[in-house]
ZAZAZA-405633 format. One record per residue: residue number from 1; residue in one letter; x, z negated, y of N, C-alpha, C in turn. Coordinates in steps of 0.02 Angstrom, whole numbers. Each point is the difference from the previous one (the first is absolute). Layout:
<recs>
[NUM,'a',[X,Z,Y],[X,Z,Y],[X,Z,Y]]
...
</recs>
This chain:
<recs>
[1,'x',[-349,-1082,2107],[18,-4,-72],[-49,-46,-37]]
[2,'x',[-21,-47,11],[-62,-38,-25],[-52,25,1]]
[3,'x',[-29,31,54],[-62,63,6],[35,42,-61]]
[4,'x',[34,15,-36],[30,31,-51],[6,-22,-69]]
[5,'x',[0,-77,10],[8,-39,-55],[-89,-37,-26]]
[6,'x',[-37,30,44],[-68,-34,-15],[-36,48,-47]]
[7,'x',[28,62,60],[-53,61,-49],[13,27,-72]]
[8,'x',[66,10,5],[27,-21,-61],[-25,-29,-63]]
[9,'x',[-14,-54,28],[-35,-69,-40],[-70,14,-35]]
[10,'x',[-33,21,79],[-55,36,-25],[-14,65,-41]]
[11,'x',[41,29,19],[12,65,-58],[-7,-29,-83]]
[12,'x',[71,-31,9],[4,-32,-57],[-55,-25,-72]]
[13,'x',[-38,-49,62],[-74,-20,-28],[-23,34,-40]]
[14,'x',[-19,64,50],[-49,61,-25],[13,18,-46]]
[15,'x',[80,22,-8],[32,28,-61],[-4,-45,-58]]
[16,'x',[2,-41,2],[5,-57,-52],[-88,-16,-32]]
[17,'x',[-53,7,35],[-77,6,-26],[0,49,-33]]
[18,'x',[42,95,32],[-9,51,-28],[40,-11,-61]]
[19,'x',[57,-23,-39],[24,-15,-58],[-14,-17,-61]]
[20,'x',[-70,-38,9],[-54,-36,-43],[-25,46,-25]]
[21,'x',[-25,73,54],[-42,33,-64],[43,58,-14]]
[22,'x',[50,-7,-13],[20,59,-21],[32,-22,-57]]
[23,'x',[-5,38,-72],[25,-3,-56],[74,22,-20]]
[24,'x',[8,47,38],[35,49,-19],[84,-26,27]]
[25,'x',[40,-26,-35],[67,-19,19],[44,30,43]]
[26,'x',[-3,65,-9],[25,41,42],[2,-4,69]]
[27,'x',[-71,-14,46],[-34,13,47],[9,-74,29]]
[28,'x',[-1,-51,-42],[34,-81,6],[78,12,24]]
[29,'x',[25,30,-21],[59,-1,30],[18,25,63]]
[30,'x',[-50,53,18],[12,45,53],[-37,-35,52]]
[31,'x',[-59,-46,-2],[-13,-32,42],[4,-58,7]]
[32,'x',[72,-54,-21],[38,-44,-6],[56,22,28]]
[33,'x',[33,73,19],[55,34,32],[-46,-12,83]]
[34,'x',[-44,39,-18],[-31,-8,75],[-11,-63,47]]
[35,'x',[-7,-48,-47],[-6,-70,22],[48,-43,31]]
[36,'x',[45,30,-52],[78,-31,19],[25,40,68]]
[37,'x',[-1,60,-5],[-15,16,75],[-32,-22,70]]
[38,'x',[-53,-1,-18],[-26,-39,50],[29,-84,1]]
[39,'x',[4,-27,-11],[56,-48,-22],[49,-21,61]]
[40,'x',[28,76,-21],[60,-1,49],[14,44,14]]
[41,'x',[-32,8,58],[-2,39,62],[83,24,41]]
[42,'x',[36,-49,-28],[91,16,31],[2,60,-44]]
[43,'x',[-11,-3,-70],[31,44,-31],[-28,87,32]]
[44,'x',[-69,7,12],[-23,50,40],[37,13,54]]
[45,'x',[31,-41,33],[40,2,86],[48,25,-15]]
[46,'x',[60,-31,-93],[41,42,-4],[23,52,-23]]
[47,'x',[-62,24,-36],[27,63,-14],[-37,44,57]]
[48,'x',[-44,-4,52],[2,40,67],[56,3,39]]
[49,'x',[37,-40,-38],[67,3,72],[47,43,-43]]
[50,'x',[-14,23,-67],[40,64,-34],[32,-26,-62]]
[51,'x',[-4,-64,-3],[56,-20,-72],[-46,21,-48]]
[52,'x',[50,27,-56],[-42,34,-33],[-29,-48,-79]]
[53,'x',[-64,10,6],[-31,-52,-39],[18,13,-84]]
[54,'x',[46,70,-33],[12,-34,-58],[86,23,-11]]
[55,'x',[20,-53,-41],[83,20,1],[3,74,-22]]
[56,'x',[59,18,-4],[40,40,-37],[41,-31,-72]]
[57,'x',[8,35,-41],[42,-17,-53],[75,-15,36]]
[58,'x',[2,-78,-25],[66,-6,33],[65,-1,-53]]
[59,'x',[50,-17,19],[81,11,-31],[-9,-39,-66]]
[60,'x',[-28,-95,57],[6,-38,-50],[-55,-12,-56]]
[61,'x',[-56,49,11],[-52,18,-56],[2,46,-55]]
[62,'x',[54,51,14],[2,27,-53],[85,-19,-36]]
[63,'x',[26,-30,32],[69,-26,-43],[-46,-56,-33]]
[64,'x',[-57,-56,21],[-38,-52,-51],[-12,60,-88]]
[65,'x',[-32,57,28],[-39,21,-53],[45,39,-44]]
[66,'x',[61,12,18],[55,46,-38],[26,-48,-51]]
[67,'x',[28,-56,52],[5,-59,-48],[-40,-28,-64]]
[68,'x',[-61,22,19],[-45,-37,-41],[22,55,-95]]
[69,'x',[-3,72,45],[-42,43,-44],[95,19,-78]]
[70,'x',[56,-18,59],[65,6,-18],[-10,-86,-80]]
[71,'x',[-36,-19,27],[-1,-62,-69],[-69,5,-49]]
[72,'x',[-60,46,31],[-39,24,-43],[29,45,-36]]
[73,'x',[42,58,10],[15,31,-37],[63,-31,-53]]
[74,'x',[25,-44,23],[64,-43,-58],[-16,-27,-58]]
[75,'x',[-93,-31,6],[-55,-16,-37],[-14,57,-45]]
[76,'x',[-18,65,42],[-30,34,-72],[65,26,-18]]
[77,'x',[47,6,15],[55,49,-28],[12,-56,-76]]
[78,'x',[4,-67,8],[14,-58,-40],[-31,17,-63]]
[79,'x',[-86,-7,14],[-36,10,-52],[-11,66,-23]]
[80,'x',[23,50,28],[-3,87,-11],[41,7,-52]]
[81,'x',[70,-43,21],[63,-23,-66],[-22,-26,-61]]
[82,'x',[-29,-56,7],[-25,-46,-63],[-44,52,-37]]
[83,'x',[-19,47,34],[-55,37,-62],[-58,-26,-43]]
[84,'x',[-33,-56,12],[-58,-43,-39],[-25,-38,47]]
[85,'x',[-56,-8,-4],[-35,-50,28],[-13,45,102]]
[86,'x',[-20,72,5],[1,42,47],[-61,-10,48]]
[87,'x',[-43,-37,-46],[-62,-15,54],[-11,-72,45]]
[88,'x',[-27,-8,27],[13,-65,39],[-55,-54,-20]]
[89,'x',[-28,33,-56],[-55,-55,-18],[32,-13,-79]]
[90,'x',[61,31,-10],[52,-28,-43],[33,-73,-3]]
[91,'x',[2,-18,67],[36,-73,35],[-65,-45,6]]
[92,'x',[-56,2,-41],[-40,-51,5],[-14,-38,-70]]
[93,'x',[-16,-55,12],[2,-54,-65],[-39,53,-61]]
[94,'x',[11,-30,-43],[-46,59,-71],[-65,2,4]]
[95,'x',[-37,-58,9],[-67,13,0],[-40,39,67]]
[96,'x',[33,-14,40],[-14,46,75],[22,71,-31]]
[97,'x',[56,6,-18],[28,83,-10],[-58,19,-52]]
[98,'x',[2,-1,-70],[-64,15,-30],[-73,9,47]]
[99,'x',[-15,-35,31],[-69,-6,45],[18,74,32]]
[100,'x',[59,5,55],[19,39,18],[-4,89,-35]]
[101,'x',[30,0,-40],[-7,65,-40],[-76,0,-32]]
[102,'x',[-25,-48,-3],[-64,36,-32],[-33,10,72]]
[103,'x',[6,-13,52],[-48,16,55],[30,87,-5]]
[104,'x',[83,8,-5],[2,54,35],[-43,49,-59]]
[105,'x',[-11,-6,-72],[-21,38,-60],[-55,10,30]]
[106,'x',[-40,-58,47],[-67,4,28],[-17,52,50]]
[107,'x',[51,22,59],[-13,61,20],[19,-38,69]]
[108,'x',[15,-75,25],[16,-46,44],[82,34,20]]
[109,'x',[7,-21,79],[61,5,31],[21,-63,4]]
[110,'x',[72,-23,-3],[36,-59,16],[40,-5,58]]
[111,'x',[-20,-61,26],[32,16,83],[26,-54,4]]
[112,'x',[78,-9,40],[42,-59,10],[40,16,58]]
[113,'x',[-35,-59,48],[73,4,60],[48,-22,-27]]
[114,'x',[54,20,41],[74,-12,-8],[24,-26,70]]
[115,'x',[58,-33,-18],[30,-23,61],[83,-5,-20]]
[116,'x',[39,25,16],[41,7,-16],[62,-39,50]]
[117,'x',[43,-55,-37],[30,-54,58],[83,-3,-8]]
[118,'x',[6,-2,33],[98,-8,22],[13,-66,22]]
[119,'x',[36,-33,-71],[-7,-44,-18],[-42,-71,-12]]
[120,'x',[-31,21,-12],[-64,-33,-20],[-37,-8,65]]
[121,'x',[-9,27,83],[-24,-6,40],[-26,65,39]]
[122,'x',[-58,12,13],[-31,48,24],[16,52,42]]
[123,'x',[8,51,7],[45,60,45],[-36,-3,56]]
[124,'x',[-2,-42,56],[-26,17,68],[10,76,38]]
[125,'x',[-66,21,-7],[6,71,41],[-11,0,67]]
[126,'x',[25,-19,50],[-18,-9,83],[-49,76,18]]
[127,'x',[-49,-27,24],[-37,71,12],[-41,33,-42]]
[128,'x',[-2,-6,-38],[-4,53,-68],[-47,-55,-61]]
[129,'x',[-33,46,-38],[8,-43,-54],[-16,41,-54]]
[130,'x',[24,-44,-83],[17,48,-40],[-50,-10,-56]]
[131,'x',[-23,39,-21],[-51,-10,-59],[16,39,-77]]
[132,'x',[-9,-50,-50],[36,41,-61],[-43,-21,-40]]
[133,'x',[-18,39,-30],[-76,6,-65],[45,28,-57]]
[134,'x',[-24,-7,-86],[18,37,-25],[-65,-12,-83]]
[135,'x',[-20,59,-19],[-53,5,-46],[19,38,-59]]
[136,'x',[-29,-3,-42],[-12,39,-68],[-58,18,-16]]
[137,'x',[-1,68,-31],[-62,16,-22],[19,37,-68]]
[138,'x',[-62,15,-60],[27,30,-69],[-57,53,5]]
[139,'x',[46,46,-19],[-46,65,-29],[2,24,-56]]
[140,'x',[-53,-10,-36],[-3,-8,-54],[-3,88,-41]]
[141,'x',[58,-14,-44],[-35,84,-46],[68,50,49]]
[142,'x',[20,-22,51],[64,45,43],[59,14,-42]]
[143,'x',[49,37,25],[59,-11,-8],[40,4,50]]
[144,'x',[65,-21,9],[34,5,57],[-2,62,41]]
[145,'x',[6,69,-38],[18,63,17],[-76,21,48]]
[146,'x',[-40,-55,-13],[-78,22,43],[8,-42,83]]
[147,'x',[24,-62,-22],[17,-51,55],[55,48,64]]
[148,'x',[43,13,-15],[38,51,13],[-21,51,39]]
[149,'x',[-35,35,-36],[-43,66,8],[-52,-19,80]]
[150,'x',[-16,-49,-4],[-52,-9,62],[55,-36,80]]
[151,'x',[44,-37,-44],[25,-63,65],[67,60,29]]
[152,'x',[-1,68,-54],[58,51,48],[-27,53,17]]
[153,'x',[-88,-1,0],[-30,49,18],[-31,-11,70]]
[154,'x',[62,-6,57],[-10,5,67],[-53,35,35]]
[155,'x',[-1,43,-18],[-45,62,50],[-63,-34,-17]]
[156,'x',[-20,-23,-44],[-77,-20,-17],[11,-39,-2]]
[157,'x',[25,-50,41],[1,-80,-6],[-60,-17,65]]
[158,'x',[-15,50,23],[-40,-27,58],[-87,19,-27]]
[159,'x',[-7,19,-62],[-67,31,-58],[21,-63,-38]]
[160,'x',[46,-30,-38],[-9,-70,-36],[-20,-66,24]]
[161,'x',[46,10,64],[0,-48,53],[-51,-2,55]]
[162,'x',[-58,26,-2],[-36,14,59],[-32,-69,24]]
[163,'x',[-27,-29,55],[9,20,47],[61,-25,32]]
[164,'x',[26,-59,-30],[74,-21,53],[61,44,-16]]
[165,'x',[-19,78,-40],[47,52,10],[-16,21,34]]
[166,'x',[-4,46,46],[-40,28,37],[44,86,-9]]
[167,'x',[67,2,10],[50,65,-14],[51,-15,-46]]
[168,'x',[51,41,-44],[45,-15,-26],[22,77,-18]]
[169,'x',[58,-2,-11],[47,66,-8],[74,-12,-9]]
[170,'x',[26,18,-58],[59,16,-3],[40,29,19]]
[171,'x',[76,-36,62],[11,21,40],[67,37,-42]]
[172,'x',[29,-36,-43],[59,36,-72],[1,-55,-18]]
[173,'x',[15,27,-75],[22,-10,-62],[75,31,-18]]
[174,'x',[39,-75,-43],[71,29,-11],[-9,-39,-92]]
[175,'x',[-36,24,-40],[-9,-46,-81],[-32,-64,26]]
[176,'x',[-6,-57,-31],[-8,-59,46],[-22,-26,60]]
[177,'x',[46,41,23],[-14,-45,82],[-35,61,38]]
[178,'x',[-52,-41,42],[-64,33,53],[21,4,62]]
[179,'x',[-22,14,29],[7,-3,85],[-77,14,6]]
[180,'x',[-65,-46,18],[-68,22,16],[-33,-24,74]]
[181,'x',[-46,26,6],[-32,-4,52],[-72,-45,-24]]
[182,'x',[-30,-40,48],[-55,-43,-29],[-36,-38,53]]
[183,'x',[-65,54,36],[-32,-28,37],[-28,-46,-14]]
[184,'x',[-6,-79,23],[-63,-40,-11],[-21,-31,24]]
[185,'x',[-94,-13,8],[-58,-16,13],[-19,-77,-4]]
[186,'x',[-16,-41,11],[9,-50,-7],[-77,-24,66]]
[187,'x',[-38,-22,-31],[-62,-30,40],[-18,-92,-24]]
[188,'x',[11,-37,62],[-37,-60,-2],[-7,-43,52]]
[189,'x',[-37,26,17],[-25,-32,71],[21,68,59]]
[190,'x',[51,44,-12],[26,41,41],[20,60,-38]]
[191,'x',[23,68,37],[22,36,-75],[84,14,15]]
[192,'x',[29,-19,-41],[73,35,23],[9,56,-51]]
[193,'x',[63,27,40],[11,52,-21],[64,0,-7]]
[194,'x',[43,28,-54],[93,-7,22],[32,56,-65]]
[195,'x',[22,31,56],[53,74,-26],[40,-37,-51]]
[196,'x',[29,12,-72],[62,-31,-21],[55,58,-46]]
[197,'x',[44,-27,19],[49,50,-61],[44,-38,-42]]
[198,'x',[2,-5,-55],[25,-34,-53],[62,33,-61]]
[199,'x',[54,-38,9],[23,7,-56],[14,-34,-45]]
[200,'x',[-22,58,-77],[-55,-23,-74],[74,-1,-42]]
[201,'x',[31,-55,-44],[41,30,-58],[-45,-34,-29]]
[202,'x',[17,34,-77],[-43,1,-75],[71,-21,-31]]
[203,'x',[-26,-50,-52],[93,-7,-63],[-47,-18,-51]]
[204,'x',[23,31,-59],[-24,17,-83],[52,-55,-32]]
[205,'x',[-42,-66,3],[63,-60,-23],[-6,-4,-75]]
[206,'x',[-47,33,-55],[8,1,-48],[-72,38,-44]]
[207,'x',[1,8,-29],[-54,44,-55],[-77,-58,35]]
[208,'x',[-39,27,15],[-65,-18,35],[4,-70,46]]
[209,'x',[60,9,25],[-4,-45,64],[56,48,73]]
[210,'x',[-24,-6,51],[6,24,49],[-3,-49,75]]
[211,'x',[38,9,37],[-34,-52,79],[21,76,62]]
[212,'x',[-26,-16,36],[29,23,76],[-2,-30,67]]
[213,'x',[43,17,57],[8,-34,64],[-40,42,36]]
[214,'x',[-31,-24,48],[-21,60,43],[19,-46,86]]
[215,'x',[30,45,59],[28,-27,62],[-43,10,40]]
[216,'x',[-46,-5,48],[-48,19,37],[90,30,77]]
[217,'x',[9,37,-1],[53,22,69],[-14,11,57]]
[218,'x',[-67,11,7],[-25,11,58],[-93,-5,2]]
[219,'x',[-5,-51,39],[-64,-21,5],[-42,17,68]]
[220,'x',[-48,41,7],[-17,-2,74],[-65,15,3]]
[221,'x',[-32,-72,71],[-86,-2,-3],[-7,89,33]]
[222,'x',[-72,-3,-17],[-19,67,33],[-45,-3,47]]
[223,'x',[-6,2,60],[-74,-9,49],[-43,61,-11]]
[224,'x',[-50,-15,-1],[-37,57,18],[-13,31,-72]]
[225,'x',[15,-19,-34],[2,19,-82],[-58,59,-23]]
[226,'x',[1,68,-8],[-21,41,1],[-69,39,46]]
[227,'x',[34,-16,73],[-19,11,66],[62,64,9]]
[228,'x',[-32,43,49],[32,43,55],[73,-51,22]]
[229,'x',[-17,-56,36],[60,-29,4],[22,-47,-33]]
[230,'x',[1,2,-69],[37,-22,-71],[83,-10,31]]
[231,'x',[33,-73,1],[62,10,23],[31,-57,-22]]
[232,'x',[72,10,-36],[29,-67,-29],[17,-30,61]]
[233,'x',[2,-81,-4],[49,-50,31],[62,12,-41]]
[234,'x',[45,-48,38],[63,3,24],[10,-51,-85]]
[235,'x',[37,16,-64],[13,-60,-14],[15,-51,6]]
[236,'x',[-26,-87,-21],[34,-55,52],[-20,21,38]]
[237,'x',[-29,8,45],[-35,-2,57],[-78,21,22]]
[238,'x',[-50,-39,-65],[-60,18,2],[-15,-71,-15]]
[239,'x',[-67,13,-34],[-55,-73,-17],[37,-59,-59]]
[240,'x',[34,41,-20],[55,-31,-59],[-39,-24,-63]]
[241,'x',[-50,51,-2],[-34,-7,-66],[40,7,-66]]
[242,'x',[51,29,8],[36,27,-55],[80,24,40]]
[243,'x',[66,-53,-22],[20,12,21],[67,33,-58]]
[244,'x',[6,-35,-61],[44,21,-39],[-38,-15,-74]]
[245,'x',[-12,36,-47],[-7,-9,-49],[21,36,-84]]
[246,'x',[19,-52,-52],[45,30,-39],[-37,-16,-70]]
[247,'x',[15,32,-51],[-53,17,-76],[33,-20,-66]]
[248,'x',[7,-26,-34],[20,14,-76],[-49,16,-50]]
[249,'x',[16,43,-38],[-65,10,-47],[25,-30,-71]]
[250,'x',[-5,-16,-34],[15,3,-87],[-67,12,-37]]
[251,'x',[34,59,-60],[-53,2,-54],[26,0,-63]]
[252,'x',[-46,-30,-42],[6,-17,-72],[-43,19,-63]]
[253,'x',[20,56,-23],[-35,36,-39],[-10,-83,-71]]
[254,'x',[-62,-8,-12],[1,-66,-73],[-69,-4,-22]]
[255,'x',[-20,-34,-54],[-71,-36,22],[-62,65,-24]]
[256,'x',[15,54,-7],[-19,69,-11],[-31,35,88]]
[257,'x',[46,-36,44],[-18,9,83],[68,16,3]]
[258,'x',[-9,-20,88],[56,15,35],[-7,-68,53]]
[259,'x',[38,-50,18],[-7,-51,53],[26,37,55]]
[260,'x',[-33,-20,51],[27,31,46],[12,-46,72]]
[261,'x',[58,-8,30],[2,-70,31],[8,45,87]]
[262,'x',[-4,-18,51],[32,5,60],[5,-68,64]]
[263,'x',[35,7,13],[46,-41,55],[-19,27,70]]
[264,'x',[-13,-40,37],[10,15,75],[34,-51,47]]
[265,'x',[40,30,63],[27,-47,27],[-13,31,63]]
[266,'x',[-34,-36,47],[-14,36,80],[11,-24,50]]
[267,'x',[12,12,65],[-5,-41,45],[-35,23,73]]
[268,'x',[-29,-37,44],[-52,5,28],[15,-54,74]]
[269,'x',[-8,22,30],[-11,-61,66],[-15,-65,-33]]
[270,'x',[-5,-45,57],[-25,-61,-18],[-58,-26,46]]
[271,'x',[-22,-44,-26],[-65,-13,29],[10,-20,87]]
[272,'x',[-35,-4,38],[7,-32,67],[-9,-101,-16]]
[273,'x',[37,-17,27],[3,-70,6],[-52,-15,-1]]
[274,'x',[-40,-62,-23],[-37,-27,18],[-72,32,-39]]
[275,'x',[7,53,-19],[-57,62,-64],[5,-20,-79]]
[276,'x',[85,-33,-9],[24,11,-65],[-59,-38,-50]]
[277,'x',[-32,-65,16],[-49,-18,-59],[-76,39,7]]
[278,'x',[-1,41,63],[-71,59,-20],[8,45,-53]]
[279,'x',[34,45,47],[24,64,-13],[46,14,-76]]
[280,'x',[57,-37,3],[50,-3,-55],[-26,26,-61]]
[281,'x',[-49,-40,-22],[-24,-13,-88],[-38,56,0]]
[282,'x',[-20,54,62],[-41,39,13],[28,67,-26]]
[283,'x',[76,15,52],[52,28,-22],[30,26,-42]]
[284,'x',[22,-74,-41],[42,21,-69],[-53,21,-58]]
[285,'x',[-69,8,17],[-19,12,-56],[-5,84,-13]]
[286,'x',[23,33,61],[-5,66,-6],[63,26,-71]]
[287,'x',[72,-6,13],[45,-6,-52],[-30,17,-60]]
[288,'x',[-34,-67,-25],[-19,-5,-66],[-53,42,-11]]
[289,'x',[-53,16,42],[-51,42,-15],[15,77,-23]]
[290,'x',[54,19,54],[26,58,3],[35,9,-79]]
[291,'x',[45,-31,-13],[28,-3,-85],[-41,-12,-51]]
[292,'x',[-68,-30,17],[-43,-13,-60],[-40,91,-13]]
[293,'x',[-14,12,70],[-38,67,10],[69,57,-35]]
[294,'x',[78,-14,13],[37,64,-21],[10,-16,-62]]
[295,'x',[1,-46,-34],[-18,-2,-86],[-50,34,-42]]
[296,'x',[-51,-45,20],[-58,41,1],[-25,75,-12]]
[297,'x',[33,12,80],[14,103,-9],[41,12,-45]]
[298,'x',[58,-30,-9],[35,40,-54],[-41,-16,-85]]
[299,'x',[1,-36,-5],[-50,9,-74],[-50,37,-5]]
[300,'x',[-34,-9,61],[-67,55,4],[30,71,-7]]
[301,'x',[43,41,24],[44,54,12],[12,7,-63]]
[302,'x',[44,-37,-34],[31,17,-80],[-44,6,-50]]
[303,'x',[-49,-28,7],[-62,-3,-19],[-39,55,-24]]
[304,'x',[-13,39,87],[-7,47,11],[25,67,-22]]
[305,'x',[72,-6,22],[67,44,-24],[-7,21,-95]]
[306,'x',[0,-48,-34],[-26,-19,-50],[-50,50,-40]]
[307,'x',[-51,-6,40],[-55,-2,-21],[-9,94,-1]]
[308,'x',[26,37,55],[6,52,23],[44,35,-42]]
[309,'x',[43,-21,-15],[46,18,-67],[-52,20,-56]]
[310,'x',[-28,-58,-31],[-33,7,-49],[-43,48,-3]]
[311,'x',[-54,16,66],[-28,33,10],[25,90,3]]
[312,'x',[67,-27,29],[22,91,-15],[18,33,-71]]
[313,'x',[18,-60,-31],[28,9,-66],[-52,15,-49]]
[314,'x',[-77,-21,21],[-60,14,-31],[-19,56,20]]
[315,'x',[2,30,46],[-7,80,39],[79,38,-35]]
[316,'x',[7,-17,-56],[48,49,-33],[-26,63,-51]]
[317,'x',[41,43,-36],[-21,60,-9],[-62,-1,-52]]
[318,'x',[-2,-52,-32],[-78,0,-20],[-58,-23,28]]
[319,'x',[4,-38,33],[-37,-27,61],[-19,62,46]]
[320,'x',[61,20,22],[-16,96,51],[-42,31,-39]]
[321,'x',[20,7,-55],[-67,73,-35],[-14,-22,-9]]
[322,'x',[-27,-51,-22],[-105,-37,-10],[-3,10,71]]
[323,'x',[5,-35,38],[-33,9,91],[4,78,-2]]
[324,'x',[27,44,8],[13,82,24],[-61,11,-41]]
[325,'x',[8,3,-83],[-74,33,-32],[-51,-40,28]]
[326,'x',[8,-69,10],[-66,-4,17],[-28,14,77]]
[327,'x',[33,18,43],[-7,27,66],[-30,91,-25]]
[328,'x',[41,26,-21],[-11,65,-32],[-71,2,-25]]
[329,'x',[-11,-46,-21],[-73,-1,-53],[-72,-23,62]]
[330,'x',[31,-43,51],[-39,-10,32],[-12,45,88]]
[331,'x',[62,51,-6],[-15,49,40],[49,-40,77]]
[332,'x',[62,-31,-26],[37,-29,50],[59,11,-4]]
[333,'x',[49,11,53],[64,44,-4],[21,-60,-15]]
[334,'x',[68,33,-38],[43,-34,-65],[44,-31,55]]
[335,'x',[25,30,77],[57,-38,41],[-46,-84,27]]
[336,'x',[-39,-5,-3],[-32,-70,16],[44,-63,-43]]
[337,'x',[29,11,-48],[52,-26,-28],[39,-19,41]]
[338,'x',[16,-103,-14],[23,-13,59],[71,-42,-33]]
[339,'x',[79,23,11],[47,-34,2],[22,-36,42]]
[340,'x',[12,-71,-11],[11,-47,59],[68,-18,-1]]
[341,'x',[28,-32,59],[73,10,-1],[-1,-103,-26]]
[342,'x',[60,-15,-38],[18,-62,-10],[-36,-75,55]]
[343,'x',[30,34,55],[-6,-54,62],[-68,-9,21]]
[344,'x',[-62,23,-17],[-72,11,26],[-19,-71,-27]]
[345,'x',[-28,-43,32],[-51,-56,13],[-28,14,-69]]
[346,'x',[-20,-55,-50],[-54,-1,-39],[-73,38,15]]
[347,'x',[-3,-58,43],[-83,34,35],[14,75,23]]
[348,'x',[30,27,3],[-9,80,33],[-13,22,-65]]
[349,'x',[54,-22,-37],[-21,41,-71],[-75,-5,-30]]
[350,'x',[10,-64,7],[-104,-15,-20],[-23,63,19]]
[351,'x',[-8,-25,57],[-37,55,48],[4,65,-5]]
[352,'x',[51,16,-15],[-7,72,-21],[-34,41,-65]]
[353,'x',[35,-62,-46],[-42,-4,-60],[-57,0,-2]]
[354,'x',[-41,-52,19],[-65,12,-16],[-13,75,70]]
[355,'x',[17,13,46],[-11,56,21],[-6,60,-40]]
[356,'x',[64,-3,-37],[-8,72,-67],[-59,7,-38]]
[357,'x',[3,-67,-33],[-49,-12,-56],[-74,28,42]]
[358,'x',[-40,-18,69],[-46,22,6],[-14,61,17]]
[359,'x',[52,26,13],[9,69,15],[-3,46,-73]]
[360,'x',[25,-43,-64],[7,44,-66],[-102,-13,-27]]
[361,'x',[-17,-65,35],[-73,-14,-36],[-49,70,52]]
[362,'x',[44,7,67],[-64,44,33],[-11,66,-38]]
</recs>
């Protein structure tokens, strides 16, 4: 065991010269895992003897996070009631809130952890841990009925959302409430992959304001992720990248925009002992990235959505016969005329557009 504890050592070394030149944080972490390995050499002995090196979702990890999410939701139901003051950069002193709204006029996302406490003391999650982000973004020139239009347009949520959509499909619809499907992609440092099915309600709380819940019900990693042998794990019983996660949306038609806020609440393994001041700060920053990036898409989308409207509405019946005569005149069939459906990407429409147009100059 000392012939064990030297080389180790020496490993160590090496790894620790190779650390210096590498820039890249990512790759710092992964060879600071390795180190700590070599380290400790027991921990290699025990998982050869079969214990299995990562938990399962246990009893008392997801009764922590039910708990948690049973007093997040007592929170928004509170302020869902009060009807004013809906954004969370509402609850900041005046001169911060002003600063605030003019960033979002600026085209800026607003991002705020949350921590949410039972009685004024922190919800210990044994096992697990829970991460809750929540942001705003404004789209300017929207209206609700567009906001809407994209965040219940499932089937193409994985074309708004690309790349951490990767699939999406509507599994039913009953008015309101969804039942969807929502592969996603997720790369940093590693790539995961995880099957999900969600149930979406929508509530119309008053003339251009709106929120919804969304349930993640079933979460599951995928190995092999679009391989021959593509195959889910067992829920709770994988890498525990993703073990439960839950959504609120609110939007606020004002401002000559639309605010648009979302909530996340997730939960995830916990770090290995003794990793928590590497790794940790490494971790939680995925959460927030991920909500800054699904804001983001959705403005870009409505945007888009938007924009494609306009564009069809300009391809109307006077718009058609100028293009037809002038195709006619230039010796080009009149069906090259192109109607686009509501839901099409901005940029496709571009693209098609100026496609016509050079086709009417040839």
């Amino acid at each position: 065991m000392n012939g064990l504890r030297i080389d180790a050592l020496v490993q160590s070394e090496r790894l620790g010269r190779q650390v210096k030149a590498i820039d890249n944080i990512a790759a710092r972490v992964l060879v600071f895992l390795l180190a700590a390995l070599a380290l400790n050499p027991m921990s290699i002995l025990v998982a050869q003897a079969g214990e299995p090196a990562l938990p399962k979702l246990k009893t008392e990890t997801q009764g922590a996070f039910e708990r948690y999410l049973k007093l997040a939701e007592a929170r928004n139901e509170g302020e869902l009631k009060r009807g004013t003051g809906l954004l969370w950069i509402d609850g900041l002193p005046g001169e911060q809130r002003a600063e605030s709204y003019a960033a979002l006029k600026r085209g800026e996302v607003k991002m705020q952890k949350l921590e949410i406490l039972d009685g004024d003391k922190p919800i210990a999650c044994p096992g697990g841990m829970i991460h809750h982000w929540t942001g705003v973004a404004f789209i300017p020139a929207a209206k609700l009925k567009d906001v809407l239009g994209v965040l219940e347009d499932y089937d193409r949520h994985s074309v708004y959302y690309a790349p951490d959509v990767e699939r999406s499909k509507i599994e039913s619809r009953e008015g309101d409430h969804f039942r969807v499907f929502l592969r996603f992609r997720r790369h940093k440092v590693i790539t995961v992959v995880l099957d999900t099915e969600h149930e979406v309600r929508y509530f119309h709380d008053a003339p251009g304001k709106a929120h919804s819940r969304s349930s993640a019900v079933r979460i599951a990693e995928v190995e092999n992720a679009g391989k021959s042998e593509e195959r889910e794990k067992t829920p709770g019983d994988d890498d525990g990248f993703m073990w439960r996660m839950e959504t609120w949306w609110r939007m606020e038609e004002r401002d000559g925009g639309v605010y648009v806020q979302s909530e996340v609440a997730s939960l995830t393994r916990d770090i290995p002992t003794g990793l928590g001041w590497m790794i940790k700060p490494f971790v939680t920053d995925i959460p927030k990235e991920t909500l800054t990036f699904t804001l983001e898409a959705t403005r870009k989308a409505v945007q888009g959505h938007r924009l494609g409207v306009a564009l069809e509405r300009g391809f109307g019946a006077r718009g058609k016969e100028s293009r037809c005569k002038t195709r006619r005149e230039s010796g080009l069939p009149a069906q090259r005329s192109h109607v686009f459906p509501a839901s099409f990407p901005g940029a496709l429409h571009i693209s098609l557009l100026r496609h016509d147009l050079r086709g009417a100059k040839d």
